[in-house]
C-alpha positions as CSV (number, residue, x, y, z in Angstrom):
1,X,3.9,-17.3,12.6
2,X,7.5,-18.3,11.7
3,X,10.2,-15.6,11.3
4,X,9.9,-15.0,7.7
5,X,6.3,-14.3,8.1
6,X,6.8,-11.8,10.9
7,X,9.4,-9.9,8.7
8,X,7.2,-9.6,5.6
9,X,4.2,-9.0,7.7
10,X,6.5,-5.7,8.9
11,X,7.3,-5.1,5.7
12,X,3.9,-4.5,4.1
13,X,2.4,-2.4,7.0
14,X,5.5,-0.1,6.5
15,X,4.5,-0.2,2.3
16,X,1.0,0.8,3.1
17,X,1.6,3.2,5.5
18,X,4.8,5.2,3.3
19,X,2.3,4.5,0.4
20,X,-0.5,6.7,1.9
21,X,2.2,9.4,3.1
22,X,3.6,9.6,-0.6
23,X,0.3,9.3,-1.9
24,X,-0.6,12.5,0.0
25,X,2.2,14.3,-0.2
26,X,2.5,13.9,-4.0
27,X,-1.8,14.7,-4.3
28,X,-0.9,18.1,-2.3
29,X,2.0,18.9,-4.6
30,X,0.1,18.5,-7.5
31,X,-2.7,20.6,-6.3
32,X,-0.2,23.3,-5.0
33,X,1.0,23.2,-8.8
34,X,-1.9,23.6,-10.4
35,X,-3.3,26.3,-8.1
36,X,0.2,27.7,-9.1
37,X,0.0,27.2,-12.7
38,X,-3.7,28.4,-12.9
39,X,-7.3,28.9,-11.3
40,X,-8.2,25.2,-10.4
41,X,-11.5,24.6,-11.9
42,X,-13.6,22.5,-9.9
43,X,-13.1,19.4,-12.2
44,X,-9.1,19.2,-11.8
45,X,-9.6,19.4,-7.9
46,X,-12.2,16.4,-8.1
47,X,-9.8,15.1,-10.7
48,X,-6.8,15.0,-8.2
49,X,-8.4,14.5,-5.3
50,X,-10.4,11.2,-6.7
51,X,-6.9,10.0,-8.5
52,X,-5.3,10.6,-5.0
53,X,-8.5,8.3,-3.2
54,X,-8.0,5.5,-5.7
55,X,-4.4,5.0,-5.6
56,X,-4.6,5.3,-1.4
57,X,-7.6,2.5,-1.4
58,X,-5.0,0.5,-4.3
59,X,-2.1,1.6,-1.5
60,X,-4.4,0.1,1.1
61,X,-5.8,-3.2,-0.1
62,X,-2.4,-4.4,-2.1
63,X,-0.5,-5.1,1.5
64,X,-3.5,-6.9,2.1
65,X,-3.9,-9.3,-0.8
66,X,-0.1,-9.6,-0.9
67,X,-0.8,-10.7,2.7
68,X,-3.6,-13.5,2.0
69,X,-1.3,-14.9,-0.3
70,X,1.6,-15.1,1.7
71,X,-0.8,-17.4,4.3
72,X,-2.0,-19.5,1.1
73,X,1.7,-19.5,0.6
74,X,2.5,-20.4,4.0
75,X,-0.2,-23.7,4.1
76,X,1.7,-24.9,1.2
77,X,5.0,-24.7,2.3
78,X,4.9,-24.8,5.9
79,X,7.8,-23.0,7.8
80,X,9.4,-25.9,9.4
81,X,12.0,-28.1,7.6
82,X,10.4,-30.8,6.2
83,X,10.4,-33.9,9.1
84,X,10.8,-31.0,11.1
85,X,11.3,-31.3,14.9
86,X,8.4,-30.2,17.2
């Protein structure tokens, strides 16, 4: 892997894994709330907690696509100059 490729590769492990920490953080708050606010019926706790699932599994597999794409992206243009120098 070239340099650039190392850098975004960093880059989207440190999105999915402040992703999932923001994710939870901002599920727990919400919950918090709404136990604040008023008795959580069992429907708003499935309600959050299933929102909070889905956008960590979105969290999860977007670094990943984003990933795949950046090899397609990399077969296409290759990281060394073109006539580069091996």
């Amino acid at each position: 892997m070239g340099n650039i490729s190392n850098i975004l590769y960093g880059i989207l492990v440190f999105v999915r894994w402040a992703g999932l920490i923001l994710i939870t953080i901002v599920s727990m708050g919400v919950m918090i709330s709404e136990a604040a606010k008023s008795k959580l019926s069992p429907a708003k706790i499935l309600g959050v907690a299933g929102s909070a699932i889905l956008a960590a599994v979105l969290f999860w597999m977007l670094p990943t696509l984003v990933n795949y794409a950046r090899g397609d992206a990399n077969m296409i243009v290759p990281d060394h100059p073109v006539g580069g120098y091996r």
